[in-house]
C-alpha positions in Angstrom: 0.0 0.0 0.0 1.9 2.7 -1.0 5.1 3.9 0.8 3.6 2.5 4.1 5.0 -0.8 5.2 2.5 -3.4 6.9 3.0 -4.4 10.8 4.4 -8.1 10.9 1.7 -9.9 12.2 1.2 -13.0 13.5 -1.3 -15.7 12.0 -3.4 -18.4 13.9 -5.6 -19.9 10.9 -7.4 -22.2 13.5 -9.2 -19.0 14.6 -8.6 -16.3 11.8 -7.0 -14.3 13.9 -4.0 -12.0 13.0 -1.9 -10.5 15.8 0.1 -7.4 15.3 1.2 -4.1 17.7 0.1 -0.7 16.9 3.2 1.4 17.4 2.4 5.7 18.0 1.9 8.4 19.5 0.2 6.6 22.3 2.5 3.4 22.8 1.9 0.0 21.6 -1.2 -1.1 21.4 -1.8 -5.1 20.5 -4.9 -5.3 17.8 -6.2 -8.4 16.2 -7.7 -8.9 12.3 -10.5 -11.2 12.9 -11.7 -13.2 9.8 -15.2 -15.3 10.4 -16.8 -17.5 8.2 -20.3 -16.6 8.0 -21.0 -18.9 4.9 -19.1 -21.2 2.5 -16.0 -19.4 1.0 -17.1 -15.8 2.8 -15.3 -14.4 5.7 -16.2 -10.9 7.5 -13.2 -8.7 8.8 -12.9 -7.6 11.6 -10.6 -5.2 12.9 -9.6 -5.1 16.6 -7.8 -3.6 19.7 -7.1 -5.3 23.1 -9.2 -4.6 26.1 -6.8 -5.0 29.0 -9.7 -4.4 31.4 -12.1 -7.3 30.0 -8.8 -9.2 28.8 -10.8 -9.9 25.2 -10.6 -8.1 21.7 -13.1 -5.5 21.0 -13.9 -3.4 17.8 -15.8 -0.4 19.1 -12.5 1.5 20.3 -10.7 4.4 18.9 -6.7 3.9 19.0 -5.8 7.2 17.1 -2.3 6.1 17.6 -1.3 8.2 14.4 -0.1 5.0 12.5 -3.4 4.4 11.0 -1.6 4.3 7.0 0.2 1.5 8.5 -2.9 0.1 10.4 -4.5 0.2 7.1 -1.6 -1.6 4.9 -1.5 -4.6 7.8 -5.2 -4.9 7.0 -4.9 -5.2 3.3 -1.5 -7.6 3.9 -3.8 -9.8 5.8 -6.4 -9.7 3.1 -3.7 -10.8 0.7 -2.5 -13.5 2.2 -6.1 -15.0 3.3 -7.1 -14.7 -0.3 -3.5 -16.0 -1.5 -4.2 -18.7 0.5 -7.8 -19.5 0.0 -8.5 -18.5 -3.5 -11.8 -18.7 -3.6 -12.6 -17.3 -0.7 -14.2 -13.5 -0.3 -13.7 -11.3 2.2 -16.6 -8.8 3.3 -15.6 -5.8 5.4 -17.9 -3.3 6.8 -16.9 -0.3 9.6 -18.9 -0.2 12.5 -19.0 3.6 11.4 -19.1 5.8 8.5 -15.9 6.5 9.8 -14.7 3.4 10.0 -16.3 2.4 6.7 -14.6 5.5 5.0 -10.8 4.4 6.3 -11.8 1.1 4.6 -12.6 3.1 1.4 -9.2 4.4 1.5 -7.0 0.9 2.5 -9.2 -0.1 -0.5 -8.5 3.4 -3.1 -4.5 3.0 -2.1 -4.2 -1.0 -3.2 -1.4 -0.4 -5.8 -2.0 -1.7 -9.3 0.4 -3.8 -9.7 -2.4 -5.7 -6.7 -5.4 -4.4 -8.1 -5.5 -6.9 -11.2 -5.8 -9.3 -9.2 -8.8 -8.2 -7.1 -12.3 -8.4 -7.5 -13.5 -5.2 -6.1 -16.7 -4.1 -5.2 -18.7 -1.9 -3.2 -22.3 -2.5 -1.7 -24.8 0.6 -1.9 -28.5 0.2 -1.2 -28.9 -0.5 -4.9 -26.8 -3.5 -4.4 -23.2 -4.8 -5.4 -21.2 -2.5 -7.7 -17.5 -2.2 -9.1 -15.3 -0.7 -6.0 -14.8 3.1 -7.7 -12.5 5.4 -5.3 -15.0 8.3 -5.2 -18.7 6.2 -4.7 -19.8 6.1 -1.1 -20.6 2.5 -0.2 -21.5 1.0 3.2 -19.8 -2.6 2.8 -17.2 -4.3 0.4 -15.7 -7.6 -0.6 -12.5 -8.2 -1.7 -12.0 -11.8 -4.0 -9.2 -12.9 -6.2 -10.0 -12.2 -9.9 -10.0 -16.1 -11.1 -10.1 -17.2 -14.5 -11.3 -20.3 -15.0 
């Protein structure tokens, strides 16, 4: 993604989860990418921070660590991978905010295009699925490889 490099991260495939520290303005923080299968070949993301108070990962808090490009490029690394991985798989992500949705929109508007061939891109609106295009507002996406059979 751009000049920002990706957090090395940590992969348990048993449980989709992808470990990997946060490292700015306010410390390290650890945060998890979640992927859950929620029907054959279709994982949600989900993007996480640690709760040292409940000991669990939650994704309702705001880290504004100032590393959110590199946040962002961990994300799409993970998404890589997954879908390197599991080709057939697809990957649905939506924010639990506009805002969150809209940081999505941009991980998603930076994927280089030497990447972007490969993708399937699109973007849900209330009208339905639609080709991912950088400057549509959409409220979910998914992410698959770009197979030719």
């Amino acid at each position: 993604m751009g000049q920002f490099r990706a957090y090395p991260y940590t992969a348990n495939e048993a449980t989709g989860h992808f470990k990997f520290q946060s490292v700015g303005k306010r410390g390290i923080i650890d945060k998890a990418i979640e992927l859950t299968q929620i029907a054959p070949d279709i994982y949600n993301l989900a993007l996480l921070d640690f709760d040292p108070v409940t000991q669990d990962y939650v994704d309702d808090s705001i880290t504004d660590n100032g590393d959110m490009p590199e946040v962002l490029a961990t994300v799409m690394a993970v998404i890589l991978d997954h879908l390197s991985q599991f080709p057939r798989s697809s990957i649905v992500i939506t924010g639990n905010s506009p805002s969150r949705t809209r940081l999505y929109k941009i991980a998603i508007s930076k994927i280089g295009d030497d990447i972007k061939h490969q993708l399937k891109i699109l973007g849900y609106q209330r009208s339905g699925w639609r080709i991912f295009e950088p400057n549509q507002s959409y409220e979910s996406f998914l992410i698959a490889r770009n197979l030719v059979d």
